[in-house]
MARSE-150898 format. One record per residue: residue in three letters; x, y, z of N, C-alpha, C in turn. Coordinates in steps of 0.2 Angstrom, whole numbers. Each point is the difference from the previous one (the first is absolute). Example, Ala and Ser with C-alpha at 12.3 -4.5 7.8 and 13.67 -1.06 7.14 Angstrom:
   residuo     n.u     n.v     n.w    ca.u    ca.v    ca.w     c.u     c.v     c.w
       ALA      66     -28      39      -4       6       0       4       6       0
       SER      -2       5      -4       4       6       1      -4       5       3
//
This chain:
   residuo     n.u     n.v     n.w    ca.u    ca.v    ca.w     c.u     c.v     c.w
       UNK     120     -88     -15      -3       6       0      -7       0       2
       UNK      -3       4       4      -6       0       4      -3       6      -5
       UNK      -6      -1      -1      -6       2      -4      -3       5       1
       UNK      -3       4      -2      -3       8       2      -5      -1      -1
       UNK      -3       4       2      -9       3       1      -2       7      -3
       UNK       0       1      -5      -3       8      -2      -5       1       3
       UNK      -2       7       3      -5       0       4      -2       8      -1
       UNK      -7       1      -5      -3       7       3      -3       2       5
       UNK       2       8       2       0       2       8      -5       5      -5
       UNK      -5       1       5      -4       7       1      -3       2       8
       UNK      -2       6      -2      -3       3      11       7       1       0
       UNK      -1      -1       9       3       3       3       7      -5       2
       UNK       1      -3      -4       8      -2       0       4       2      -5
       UNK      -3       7      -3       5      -1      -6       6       8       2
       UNK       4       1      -4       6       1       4      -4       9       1
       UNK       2       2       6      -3       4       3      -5       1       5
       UNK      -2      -6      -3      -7      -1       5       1      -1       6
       UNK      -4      -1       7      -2      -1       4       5      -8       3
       UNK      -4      -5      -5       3      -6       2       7      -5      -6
       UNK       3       7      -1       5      -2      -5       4      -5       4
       UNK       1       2       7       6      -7       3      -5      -7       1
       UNK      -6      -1      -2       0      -7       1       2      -4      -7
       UNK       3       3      -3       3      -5      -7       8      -2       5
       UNK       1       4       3       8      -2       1       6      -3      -2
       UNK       0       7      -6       5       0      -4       2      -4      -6
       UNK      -7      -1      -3       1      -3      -6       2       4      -6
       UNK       1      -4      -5       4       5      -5      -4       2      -3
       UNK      -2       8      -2      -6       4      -2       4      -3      -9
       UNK      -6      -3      -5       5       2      -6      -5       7      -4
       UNK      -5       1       1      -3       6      -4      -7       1       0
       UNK      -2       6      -3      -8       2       2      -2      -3      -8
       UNK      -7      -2       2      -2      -3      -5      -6       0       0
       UNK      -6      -2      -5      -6       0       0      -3      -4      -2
       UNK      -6      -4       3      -4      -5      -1      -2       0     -10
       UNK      -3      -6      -2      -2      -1      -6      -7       3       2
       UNK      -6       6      -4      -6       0       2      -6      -3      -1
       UNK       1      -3       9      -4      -8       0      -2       0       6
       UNK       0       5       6      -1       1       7      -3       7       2
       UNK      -2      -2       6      -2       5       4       3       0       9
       UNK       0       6       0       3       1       9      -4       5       4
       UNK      -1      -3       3      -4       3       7       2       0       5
       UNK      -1       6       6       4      -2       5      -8      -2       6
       UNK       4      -6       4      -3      -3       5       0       1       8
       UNK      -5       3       1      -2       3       6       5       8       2
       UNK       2       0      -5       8       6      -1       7      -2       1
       UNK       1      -7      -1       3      -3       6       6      -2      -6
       UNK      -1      -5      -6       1      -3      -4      -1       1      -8
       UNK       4      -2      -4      -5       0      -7      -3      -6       0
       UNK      -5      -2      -6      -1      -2      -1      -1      -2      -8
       UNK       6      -3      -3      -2      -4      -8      -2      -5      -1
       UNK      -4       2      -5      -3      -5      -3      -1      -2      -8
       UNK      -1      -2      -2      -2      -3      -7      -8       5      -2
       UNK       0       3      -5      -4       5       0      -5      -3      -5
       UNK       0      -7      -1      -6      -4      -3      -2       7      -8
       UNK      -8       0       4      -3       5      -7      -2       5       1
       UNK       2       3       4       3       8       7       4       3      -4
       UNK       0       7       1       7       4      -3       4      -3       3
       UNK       6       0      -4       8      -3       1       3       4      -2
       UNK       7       1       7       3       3      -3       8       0       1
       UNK       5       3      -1       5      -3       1       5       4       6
       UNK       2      -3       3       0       1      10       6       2      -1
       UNK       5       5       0       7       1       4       4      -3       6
       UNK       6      -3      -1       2      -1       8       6       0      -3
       UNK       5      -6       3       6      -1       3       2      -7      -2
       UNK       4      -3      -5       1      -5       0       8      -4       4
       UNK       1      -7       5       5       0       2       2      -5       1
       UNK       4      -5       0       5      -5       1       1      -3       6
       UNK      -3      -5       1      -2      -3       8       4      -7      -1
       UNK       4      -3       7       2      -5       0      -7      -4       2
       UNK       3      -7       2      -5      -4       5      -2       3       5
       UNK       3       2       4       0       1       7      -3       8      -1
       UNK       2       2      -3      -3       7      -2      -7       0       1
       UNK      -1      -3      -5      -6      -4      -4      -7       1       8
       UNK       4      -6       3      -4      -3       6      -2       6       5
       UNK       5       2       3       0       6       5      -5       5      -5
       UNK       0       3      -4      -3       4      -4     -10      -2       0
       UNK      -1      -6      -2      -6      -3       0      -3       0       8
       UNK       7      -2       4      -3       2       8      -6       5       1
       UNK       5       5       0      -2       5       1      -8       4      -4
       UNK      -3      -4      -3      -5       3      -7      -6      -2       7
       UNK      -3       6      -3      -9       0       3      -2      -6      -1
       UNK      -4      -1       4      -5      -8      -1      -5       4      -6
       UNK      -3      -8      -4      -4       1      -7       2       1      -4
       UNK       8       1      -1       2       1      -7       3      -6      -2
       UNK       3      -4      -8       1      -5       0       8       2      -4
       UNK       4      -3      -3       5       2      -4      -2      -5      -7
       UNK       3       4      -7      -6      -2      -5       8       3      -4
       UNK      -2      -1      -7       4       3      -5      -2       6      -2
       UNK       3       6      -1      -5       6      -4       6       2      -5
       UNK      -4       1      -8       3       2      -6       2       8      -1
       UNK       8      -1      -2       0       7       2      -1       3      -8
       UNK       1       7       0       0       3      -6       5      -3      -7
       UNK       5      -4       1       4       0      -6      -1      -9       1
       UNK      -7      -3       4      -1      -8      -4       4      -4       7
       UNK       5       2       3       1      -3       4      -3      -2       9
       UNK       1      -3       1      -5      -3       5       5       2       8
       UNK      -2       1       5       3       1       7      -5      -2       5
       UNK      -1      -3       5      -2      -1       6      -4       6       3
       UNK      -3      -2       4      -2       7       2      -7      -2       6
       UNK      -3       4       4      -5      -3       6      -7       4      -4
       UNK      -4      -5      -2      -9       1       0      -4       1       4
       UNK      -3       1      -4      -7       1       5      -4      -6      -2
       UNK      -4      -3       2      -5      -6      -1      -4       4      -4
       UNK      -3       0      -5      -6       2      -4      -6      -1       6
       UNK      -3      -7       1      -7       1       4       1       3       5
       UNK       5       2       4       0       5       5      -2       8      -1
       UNK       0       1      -5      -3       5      -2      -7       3       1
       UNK      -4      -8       1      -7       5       1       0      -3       8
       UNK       5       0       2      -1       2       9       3       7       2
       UNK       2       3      -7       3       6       3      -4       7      -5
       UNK      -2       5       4      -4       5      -3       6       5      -2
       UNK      -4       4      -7       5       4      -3      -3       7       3
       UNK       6       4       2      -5       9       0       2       3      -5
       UNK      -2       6       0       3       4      -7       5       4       0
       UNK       5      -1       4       7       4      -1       2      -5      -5
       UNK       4       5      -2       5      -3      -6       5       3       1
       UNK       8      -4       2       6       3      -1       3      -1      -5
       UNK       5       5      -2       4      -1      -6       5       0       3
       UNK       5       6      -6       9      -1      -1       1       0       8
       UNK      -5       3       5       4       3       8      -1      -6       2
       UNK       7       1       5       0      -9       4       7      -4      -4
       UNK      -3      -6       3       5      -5      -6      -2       1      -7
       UNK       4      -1      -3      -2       1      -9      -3      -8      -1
       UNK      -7       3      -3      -4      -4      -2      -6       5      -2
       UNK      -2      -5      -5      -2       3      -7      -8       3       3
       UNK      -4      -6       1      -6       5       4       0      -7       6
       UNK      -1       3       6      -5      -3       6      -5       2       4
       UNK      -4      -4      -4      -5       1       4       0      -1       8
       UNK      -4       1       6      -1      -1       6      -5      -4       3
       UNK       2      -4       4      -3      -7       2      -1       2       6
       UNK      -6      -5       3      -1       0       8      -2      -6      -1
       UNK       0      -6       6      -2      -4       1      -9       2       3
       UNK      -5      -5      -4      -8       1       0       0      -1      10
       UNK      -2       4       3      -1      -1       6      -5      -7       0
       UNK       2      -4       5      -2      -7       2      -9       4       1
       UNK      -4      -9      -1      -7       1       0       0      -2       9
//
């Protein structure tokens, strides 16, 4: 018997969104929500961005939890923005599921403006908006 991967999905792959066929067809098992321990930002409008929200408001992130084989698993990670890493994140009820981070130091390569989105968009709890600091 070959082994599964639980995997939280946020952005724009979650079912409805934009880039819901790059899961391709893995089994959605339910919505679910982060323990609050993180932060999400979007990157350059492009991408979220989680992260471990250190001594920052934390909060706890809405998405998609799903049941990835091997092969799922790979092709799925293909596809992911460069700079993110895949990492554990703790969900609301203690259990743990896979999921793509953001690097914490790369944070202060990226400048925050002051929109804030909320519930509109993908469900997620607050994101803030990221730009990349224009090069010196």
């Amino acid at each position: 018997m070959s082994s599964t991967i639980r995997f939280f999905i946020c952005g724009s792959a979650l079912r409805g969104q934009p880039d819901h066929g790059v899961l391709g067809g893995v089994r959605f098992l339910e919505e679910v929500r982060t323990a609050p321990r993180y932060r999400m930002h979007s990157v350059n409008d492009a991408h979220p961005a989680v992260y471990p929200g250190g001594t920052r408001r934390r909060v706890s992130l809405r998405g998609e939890l799903y049941e990835l084989t091997a092969a799922q698993h790979e092709a799925l990670l293909s596809q992911e923005p460069p700079g993110l890493y895949e990492g554990d994140i703790i969900l609301q009820d203690g259990s743990k599921a896979r999921a793509m981070l953001f690097p914490g130091p790369l944070l202060k390569n990226v400048a925050m403006s002051t929109s804030l989105l909320t519930a509109a968009g993908p469900p997620a709890c607050q994101v803030q908006r990221l730009r990349e600091s224009p090069s010196a």
